[in-house]
FIVEXLO-140188 format. One line per 3 residues: number of its first residue (from 1); for each residue x, y, z of N, C-alpha, C. Coordinates in Angstrom, 3 decimals. Layout:
% residues N
NUM> X:Y:Z:X:Y:Z:X:Y:Z; ...;
***
This chain:
% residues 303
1> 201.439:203.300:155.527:200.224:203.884:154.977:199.036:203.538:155.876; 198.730:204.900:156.200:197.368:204.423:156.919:195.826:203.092:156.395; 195.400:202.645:156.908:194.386:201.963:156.175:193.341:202.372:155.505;
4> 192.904:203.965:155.881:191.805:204.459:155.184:192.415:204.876:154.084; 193.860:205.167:153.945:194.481:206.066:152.799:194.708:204.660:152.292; 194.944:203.568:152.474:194.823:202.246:151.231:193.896:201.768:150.880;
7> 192.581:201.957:151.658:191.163:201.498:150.610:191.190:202.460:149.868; 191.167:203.996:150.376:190.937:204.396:149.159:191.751:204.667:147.786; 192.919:204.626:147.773:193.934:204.446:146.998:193.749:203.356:146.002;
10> 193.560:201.920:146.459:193.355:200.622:145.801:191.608:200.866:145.491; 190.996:201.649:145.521:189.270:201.935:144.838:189.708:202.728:143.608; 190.292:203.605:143.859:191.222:204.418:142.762:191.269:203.695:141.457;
13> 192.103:202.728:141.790:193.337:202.552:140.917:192.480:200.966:140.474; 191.132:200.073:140.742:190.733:199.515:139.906:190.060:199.814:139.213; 189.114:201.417:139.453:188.469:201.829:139.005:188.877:202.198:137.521;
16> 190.322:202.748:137.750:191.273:202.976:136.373:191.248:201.730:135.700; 191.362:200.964:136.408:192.463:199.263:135.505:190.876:199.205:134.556; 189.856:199.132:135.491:188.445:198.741:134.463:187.964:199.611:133.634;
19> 188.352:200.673:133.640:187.732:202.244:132.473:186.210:202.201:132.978; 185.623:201.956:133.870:184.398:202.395:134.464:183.619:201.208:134.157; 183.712:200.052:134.078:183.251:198.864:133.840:182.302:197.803:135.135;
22> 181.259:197.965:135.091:180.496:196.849:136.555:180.937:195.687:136.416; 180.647:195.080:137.336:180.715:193.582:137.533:180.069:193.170:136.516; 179.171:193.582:136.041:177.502:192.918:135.309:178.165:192.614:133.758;
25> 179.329:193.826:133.140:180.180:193.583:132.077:180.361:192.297:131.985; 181.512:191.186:133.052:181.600:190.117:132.729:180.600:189.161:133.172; 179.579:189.196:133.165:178.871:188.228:133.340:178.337:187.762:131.498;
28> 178.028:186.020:132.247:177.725:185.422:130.971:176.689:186.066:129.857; 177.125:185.904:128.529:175.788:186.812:127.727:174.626:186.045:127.687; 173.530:186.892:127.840:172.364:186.238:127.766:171.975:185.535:126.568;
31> 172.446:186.214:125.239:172.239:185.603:124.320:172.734:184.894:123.335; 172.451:183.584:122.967:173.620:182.583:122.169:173.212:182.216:121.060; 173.881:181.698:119.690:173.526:181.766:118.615:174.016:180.095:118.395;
34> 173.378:179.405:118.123:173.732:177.769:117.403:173.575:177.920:115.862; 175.296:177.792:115.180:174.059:177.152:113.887:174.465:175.758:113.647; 173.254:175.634:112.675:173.831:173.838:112.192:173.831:173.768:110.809;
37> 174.704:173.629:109.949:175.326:172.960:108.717:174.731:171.830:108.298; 174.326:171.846:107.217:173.821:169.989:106.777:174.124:169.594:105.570; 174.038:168.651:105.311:173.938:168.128:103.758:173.559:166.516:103.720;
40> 172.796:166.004:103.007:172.669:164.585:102.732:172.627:164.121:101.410; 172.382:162.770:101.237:172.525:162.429:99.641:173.661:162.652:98.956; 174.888:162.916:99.498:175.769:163.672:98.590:176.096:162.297:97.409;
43> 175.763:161.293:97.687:176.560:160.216:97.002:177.808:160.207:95.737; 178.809:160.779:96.725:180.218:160.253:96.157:180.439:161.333:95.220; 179.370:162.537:95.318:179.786:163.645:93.797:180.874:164.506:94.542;
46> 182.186:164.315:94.118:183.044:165.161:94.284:183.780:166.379:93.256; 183.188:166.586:92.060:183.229:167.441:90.978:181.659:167.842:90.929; 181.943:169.145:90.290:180.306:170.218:90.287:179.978:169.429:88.878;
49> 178.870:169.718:88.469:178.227:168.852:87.772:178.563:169.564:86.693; 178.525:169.331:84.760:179.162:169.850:83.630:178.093:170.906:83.844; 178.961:171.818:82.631:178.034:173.467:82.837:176.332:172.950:81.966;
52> 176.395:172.286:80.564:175.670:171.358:80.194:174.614:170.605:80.805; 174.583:170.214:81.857:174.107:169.401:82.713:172.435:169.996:82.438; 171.575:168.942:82.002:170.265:169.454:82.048:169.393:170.017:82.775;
55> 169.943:169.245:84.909:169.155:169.848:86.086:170.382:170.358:86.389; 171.412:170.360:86.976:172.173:170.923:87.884:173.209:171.615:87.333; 173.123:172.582:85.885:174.549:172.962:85.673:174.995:173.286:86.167;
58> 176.540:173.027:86.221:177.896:174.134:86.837:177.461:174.152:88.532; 176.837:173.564:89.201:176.776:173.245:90.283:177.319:171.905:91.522; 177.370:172.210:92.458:177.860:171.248:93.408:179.407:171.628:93.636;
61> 180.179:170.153:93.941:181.326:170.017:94.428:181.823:170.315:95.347; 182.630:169.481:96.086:183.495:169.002:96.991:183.880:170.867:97.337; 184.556:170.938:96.730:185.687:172.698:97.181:184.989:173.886:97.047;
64> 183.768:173.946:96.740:183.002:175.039:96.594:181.915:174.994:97.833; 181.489:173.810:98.373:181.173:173.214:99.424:182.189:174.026:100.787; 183.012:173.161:100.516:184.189:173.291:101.748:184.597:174.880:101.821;
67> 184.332:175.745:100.753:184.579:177.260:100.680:183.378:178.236:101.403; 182.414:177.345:101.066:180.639:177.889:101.721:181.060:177.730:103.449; 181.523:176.655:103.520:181.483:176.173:104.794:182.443:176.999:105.724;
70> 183.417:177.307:105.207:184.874:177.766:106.157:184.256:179.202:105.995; 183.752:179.919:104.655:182.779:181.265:104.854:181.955:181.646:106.321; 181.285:180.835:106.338:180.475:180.320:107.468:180.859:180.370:109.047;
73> 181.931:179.657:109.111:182.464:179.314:110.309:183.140:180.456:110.503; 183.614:181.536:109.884:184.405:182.531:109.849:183.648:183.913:110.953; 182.184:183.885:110.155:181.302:184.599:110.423:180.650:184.073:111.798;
76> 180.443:182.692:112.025:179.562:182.589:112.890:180.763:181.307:114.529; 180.472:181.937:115.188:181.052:181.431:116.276:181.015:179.763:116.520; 179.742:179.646:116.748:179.538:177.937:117.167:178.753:177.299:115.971;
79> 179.390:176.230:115.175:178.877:175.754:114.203:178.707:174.765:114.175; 178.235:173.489:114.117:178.082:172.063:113.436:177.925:171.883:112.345; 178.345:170.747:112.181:178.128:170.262:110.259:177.984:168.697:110.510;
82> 176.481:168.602:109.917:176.277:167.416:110.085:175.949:166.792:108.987; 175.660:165.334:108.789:175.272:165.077:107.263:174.581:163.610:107.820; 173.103:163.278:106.827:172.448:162.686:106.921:172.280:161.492:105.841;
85> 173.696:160.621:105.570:173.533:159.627:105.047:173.384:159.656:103.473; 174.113:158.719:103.343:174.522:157.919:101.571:175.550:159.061:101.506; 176.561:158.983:101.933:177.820:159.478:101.661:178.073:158.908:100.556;
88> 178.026:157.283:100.181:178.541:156.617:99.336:177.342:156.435:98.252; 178.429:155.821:97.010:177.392:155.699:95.402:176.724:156.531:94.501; 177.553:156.666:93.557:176.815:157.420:92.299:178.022:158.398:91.306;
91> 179.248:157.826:91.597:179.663:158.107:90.705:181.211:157.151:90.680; 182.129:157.444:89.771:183.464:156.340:90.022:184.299:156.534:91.113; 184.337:157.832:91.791:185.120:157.935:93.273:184.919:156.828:93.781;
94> 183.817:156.436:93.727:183.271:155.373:94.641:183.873:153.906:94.590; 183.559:153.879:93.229:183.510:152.452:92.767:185.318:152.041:92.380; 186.079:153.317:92.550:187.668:153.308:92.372:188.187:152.948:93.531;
97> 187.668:154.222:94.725:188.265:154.663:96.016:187.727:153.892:97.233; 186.229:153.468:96.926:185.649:152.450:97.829:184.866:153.733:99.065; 185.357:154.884:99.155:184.761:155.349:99.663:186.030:156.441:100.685;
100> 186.779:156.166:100.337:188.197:157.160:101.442:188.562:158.135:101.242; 188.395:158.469:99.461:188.239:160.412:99.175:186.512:160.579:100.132; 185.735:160.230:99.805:184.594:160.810:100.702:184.923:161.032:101.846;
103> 185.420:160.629:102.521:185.422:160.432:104.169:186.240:161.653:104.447; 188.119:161.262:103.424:188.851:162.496:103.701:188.448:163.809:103.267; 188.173:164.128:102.199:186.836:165.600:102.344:186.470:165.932:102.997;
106> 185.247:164.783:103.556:184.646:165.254:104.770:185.555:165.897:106.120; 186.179:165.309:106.666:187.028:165.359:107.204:188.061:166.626:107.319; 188.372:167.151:105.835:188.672:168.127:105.568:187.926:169.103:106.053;
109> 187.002:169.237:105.755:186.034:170.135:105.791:185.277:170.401:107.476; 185.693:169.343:107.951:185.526:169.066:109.542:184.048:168.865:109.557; 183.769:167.533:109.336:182.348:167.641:109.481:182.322:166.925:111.082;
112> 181.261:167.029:112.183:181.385:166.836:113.344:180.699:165.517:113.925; 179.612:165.252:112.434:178.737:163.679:112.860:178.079:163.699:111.736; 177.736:162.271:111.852:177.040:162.092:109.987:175.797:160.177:110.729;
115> 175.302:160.139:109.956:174.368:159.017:110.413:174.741:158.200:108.889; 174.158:156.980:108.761:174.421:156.173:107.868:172.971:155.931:106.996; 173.447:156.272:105.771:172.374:156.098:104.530:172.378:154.166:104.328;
118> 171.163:153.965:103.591:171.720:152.694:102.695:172.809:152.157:102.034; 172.795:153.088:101.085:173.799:153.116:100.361:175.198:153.231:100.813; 175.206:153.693:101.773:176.726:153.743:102.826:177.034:151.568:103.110;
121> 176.630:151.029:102.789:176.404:149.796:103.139:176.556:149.261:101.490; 176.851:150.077:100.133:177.318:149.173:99.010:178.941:148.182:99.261; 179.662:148.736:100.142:180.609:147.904:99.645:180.585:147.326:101.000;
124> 179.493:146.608:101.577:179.499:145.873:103.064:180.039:146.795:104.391; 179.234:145.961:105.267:179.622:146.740:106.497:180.986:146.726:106.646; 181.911:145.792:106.017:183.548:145.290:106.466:183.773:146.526:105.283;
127> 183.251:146.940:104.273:183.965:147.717:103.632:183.770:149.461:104.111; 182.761:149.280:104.500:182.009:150.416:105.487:183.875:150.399:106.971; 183.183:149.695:107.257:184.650:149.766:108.756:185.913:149.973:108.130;
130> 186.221:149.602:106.905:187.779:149.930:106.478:188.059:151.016:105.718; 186.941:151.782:105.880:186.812:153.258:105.552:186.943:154.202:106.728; 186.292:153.988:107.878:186.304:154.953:108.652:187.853:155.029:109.188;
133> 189.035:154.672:109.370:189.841:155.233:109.931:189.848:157.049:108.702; 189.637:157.248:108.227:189.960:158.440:106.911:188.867:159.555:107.419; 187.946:158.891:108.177:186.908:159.390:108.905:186.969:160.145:110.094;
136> 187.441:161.607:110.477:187.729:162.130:111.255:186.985:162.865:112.251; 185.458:162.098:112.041:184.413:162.317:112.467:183.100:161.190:112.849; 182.625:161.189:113.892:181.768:160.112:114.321:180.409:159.905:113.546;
139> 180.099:158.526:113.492:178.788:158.444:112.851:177.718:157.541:114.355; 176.349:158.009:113.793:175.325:157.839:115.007:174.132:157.107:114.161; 173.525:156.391:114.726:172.571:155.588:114.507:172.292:154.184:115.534;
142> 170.873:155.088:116.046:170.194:154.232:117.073:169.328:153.322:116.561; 168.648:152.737:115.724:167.800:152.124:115.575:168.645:150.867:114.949; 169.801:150.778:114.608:170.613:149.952:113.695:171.231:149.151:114.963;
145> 171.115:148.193:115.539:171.440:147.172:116.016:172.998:146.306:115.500; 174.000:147.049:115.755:174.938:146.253:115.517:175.886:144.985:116.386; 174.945:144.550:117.186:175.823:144.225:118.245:176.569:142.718:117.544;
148> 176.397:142.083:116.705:177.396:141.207:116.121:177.869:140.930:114.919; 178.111:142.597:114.586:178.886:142.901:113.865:180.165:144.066:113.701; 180.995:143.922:112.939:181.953:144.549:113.031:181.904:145.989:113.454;
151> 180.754:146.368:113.501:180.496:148.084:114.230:180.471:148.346:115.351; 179.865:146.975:115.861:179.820:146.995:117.464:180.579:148.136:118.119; 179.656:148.970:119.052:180.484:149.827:119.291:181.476:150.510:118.935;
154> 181.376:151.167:117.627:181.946:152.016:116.610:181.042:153.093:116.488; 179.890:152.623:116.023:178.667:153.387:115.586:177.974:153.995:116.889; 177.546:154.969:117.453:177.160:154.945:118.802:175.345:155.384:118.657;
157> 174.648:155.290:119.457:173.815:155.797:119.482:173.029:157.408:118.873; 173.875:157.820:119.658:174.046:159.250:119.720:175.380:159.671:120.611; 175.093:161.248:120.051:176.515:161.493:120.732:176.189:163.503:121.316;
160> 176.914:164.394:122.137:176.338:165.230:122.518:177.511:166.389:122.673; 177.004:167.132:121.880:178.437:168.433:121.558:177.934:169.805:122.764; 179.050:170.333:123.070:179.434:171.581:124.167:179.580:172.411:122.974;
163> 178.715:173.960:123.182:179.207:174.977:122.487:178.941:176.236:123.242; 179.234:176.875:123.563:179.106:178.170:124.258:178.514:177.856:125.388; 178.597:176.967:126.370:177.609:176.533:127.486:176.097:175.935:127.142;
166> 176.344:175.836:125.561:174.491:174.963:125.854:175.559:173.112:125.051; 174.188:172.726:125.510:174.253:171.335:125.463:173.353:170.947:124.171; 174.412:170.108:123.430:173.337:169.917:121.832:173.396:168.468:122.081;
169> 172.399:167.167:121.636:172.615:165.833:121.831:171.850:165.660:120.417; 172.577:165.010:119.958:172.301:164.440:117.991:172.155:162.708:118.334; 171.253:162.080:117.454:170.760:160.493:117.267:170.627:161.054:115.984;
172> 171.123:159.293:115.624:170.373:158.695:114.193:169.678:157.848:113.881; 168.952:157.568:112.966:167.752:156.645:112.723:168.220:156.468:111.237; 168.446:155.078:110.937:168.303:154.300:109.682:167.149:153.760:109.299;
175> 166.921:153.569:108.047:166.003:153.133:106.919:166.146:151.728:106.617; 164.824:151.048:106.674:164.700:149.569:107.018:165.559:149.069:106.135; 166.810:147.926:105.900:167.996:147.722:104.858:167.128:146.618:104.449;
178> 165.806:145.661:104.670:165.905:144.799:104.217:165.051:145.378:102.720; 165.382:144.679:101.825:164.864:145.315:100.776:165.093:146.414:99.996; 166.156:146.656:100.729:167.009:147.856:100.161:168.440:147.260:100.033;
181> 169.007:146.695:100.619:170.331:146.375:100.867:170.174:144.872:100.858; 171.332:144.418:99.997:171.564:142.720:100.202:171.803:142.464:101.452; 171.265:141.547:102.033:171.218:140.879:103.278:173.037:140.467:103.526;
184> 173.456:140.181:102.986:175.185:139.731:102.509:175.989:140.952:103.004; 175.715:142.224:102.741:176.093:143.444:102.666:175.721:143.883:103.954; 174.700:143.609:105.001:174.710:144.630:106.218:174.785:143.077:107.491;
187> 174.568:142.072:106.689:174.552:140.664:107.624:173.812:140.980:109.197; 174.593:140.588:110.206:173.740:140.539:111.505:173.111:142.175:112.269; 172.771:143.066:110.857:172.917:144.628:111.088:170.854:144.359:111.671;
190> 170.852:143.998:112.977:169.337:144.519:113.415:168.781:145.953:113.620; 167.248:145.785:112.373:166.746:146.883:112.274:165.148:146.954:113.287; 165.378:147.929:114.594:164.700:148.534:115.349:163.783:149.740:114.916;
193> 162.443:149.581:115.384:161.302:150.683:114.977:162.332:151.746:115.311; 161.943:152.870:114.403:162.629:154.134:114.269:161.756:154.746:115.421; 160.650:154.200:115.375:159.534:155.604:116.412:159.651:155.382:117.990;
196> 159.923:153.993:118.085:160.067:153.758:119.585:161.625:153.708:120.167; 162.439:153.829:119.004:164.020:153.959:119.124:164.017:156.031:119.382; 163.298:156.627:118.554:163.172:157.991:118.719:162.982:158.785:119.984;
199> 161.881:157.693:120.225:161.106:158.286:121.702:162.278:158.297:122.698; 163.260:157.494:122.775:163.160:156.841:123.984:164.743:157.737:123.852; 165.523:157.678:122.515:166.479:158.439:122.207:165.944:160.118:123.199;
202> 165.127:160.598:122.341:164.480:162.404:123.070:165.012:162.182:124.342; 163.543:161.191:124.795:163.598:161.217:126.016:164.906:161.385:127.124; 165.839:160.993:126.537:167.500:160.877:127.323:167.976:161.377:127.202;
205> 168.119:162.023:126.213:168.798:163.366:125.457:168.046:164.647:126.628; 166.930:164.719:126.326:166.070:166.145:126.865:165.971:165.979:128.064; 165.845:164.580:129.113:165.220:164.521:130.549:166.426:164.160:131.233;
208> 167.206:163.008:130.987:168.389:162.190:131.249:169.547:163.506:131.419; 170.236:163.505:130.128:171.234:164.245:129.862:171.158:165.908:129.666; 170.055:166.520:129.687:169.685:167.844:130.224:170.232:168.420:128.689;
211> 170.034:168.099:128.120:170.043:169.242:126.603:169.566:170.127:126.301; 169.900:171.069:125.985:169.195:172.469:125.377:168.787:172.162:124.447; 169.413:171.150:122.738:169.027:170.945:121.858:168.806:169.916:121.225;
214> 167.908:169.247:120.953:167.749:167.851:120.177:167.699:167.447:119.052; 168.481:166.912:118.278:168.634:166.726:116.926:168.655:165.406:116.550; 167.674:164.927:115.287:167.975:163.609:114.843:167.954:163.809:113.629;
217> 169.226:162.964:113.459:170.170:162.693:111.985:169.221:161.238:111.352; 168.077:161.744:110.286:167.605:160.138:110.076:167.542:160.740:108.681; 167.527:159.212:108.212:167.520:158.785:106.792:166.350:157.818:106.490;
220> 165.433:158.050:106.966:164.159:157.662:106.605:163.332:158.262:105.692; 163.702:159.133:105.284:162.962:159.861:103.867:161.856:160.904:104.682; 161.374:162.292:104.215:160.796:163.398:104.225:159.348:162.734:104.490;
223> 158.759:162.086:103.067:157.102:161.436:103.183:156.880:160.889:102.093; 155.945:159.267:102.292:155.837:159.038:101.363:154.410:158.899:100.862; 154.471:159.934:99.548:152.977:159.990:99.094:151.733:158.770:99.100;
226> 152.410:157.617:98.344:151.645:156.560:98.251:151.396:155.430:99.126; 152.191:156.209:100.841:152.612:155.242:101.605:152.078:156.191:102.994; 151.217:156.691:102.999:151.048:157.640:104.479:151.667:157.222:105.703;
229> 151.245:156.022:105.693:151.860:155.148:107.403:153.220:154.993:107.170; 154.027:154.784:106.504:155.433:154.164:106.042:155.945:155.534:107.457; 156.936:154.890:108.082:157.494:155.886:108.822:158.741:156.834:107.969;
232> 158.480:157.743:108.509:158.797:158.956:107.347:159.442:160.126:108.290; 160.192:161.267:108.220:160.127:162.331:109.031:158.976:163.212:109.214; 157.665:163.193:108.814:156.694:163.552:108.849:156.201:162.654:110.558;
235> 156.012:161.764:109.711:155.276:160.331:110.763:156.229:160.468:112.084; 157.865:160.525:111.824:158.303:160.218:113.157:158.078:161.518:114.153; 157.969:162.831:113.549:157.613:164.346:113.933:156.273:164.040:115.117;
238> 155.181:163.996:114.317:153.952:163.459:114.598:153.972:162.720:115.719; 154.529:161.735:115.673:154.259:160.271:116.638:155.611:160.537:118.206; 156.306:161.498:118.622:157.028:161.575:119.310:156.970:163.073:119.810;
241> 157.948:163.686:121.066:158.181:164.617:121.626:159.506:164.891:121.884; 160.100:166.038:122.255:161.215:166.405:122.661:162.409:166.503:122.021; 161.888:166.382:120.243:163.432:166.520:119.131:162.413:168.115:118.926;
244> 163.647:168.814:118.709:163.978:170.273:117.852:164.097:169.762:116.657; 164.638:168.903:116.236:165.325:169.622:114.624:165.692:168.046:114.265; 164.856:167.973:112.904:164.986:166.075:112.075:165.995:166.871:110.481;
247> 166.650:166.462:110.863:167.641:166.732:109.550:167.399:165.539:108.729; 167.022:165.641:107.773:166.886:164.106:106.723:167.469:163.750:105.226; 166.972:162.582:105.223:167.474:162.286:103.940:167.113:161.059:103.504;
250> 166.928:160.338:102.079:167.016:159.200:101.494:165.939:159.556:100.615; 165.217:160.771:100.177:164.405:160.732:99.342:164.643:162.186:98.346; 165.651:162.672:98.408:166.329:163.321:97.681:165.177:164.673:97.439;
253> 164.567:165.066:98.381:163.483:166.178:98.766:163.859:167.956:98.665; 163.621:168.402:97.605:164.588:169.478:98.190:163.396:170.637:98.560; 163.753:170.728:99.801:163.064:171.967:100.920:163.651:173.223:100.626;
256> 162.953:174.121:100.321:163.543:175.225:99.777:163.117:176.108:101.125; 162.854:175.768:102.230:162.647:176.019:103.993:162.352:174.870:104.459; 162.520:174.892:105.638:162.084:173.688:106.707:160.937:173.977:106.201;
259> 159.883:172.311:106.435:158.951:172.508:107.024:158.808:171.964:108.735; 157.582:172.841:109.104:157.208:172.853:110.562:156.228:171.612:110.963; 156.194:171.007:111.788:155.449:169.749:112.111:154.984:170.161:113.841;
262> 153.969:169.338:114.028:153.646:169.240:115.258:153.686:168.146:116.092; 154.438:167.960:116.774:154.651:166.600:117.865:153.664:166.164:118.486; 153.642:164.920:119.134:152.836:164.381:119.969:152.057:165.461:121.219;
265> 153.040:166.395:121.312:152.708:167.342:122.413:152.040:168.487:122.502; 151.870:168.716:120.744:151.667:169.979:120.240:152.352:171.049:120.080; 153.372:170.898:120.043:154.689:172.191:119.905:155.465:171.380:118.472;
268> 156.315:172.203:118.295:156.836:172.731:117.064:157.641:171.484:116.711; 158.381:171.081:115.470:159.584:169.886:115.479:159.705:170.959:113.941; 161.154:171.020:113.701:161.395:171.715:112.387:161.933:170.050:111.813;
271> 162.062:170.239:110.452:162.380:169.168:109.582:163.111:169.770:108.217; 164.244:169.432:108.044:164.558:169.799:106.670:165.430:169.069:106.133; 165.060:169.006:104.695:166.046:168.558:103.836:166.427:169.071:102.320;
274> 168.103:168.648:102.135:168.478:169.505:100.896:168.728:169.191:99.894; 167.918:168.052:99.308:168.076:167.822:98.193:169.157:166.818:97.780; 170.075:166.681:97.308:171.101:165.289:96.758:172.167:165.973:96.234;
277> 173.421:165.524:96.179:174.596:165.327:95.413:175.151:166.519:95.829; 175.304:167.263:97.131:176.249:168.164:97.516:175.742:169.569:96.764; 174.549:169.858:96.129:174.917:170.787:95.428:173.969:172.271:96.742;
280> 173.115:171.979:97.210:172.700:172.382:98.656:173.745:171.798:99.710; 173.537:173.316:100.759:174.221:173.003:102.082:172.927:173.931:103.058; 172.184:173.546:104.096:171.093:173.603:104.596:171.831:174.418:105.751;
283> 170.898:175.031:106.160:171.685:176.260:107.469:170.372:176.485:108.396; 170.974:176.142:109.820:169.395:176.604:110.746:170.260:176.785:111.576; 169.725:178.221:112.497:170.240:179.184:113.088:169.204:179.292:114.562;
286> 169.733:178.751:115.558:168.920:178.417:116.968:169.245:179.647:117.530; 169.143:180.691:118.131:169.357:181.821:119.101:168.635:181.295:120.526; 168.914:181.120:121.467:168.957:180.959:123.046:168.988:182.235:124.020;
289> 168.006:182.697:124.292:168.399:183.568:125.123:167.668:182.999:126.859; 168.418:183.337:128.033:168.428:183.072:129.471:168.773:181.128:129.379; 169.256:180.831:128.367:169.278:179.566:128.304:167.913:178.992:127.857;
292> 167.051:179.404:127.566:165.886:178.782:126.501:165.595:179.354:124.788; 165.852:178.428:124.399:165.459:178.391:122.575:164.555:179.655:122.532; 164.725:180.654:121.529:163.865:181.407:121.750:163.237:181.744:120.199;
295> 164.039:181.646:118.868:163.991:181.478:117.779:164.555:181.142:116.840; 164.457:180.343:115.283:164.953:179.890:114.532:164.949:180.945:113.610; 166.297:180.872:112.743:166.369:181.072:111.113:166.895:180.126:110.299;
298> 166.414:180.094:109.057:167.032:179.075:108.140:167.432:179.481:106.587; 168.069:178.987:106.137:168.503:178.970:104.659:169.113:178.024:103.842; 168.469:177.912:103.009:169.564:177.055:101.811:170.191:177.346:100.866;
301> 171.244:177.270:100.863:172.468:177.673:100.253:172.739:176.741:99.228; 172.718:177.329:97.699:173.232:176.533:96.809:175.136:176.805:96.693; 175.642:175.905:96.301:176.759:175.218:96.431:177.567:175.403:94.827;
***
């Protein structure tokens, strides 16, 4: 075969294989969709609450949860599910199981990172550690100083998930235990400023490790009225730069939308939280287009 009669022959015949398709077809899509899943406060409610129930009838639970969720993931490509502390306390699962139906649920349900409430600390940090093997998912919290205790390097700082080519990096921030928690119960657990543990968290996440998205998992509570200065997700919003998105919990707040805050820098920090006992599951929806954040949606989903 001559050579001009095989270029053009083999131009032919990819032209067929592609049905008239450019190069430009497979190139990466410009536009990407993150969502993130939440829940906090659930403490230990694994049944929906009686139909009776004065605030919450016929609401919550474990499998109606886990049904919202797999709904979800069905529909939407790249998902996280994160949860912001007191997994444990408030009903007899707890006080039977110690805490290992919670974990395996979770688990079930594939949750991907969770930060540590107070109350995650009722049956001691040793009872805390002989729970997580059931735990099929990592927990984060930077400000909690465990270095001589049984967490040591269990608990990590933060940690940083791959989804469609962007880069997400999640920290947690705990709520001061003294005065909350028997000293007996979290023992050599050192508690670090949340605001200068925050900063410095962003900072590594966004400059260091090149993230598209910044998320902190804290359990420092929404705001406290009678307490303006008390560091709060308000206060830590305010006083720092370079987090997207404060998922919270410990004050059982229910946000019926994020609210919007302004950082140290003057740009945006979203904040939300869903209320207590599993019966909310919180949904924020990041879209990325050329590789920069370009807009949010959100919803809360009763359960």
């Amino acid at each position: 075969m001559k050579r001009r009669e095989f270029i053009q022959k083999t131009a032919a015949g990819s032209a067929l294989v592609l049905g008239g398709l450019s190069l430009s077809s497979f190139a990466e899509p410009e536009t990407k969709k993150i969502t993130i899943l939440h829940t906090n406060d659930v403490h230990s409610h694994i049944d929906p609450f009686p139909i009776d129930d004065p605030k919450f009838p016929n609401m919550g639970g474990a499998a109606r949860r886990a049904s919202l969720i797999e709904q979800v993931r069905r529909e939407e490509p790249n998902v996280l599910l994160l949860d912001a502390g007191d997994v444990f306390q408030g009903t007899p699962y707890f006080n039977y199981y110690g805490g290992e139906l919670e974990f395996k649920l979770m688990s079930m349900m594939q949750y991907d990172l969770a930060t540590m409430g107070n109350h995650d600390f009722d049956n001691g940090i040793d009872g805390f550690k002989l729970q997580l093997p059931h735990a099929k998912f990592d927990f984060v919290c930077a400000n909690y100083n465990f270095k001589n205790t049984v967490l040591d390097g269990i608990v990590k700082p933060y940690k940083i998930f791959y989804k469609d080519g962007l880069k997400i990096g999640i920290f947690g921030l705990g709520i001061e235990l003294n005065g909350l928690v028997n000293k007996n119960l979290y023992k050599e657990t050192v508690y670090n400023d949340p605001i200068g543990t925050a900063q410095d968290m962003a900072r590594t996440l966004r400059h260091t490790e090149k993230c598209d998205l910044v998320i902190c998992l804290s359990h420092l509570g929404f705001i406290y009225a009678n307490e303006p200065n008390k560091v709060s997700d308000l206060v830590l919003a305010r006083a720092t730069k370079d987090i997207d998105l404060i998922i919270g919990g410990h004050t059982h707040t229910f946000l019926t939308k994020p609210y919007i805050e302004k950082n140290s820098a003057g740009e945006e920090v979203i904040i939300n939280q869903v209320g207590c006992y599993g019966i909310n599951v919180g949904r924020i929806d990041f879209t990325f287009e050329k590789g920069k954040k370009s807009k949010m949606g959100s919803k809360t989903i009763s359960v």
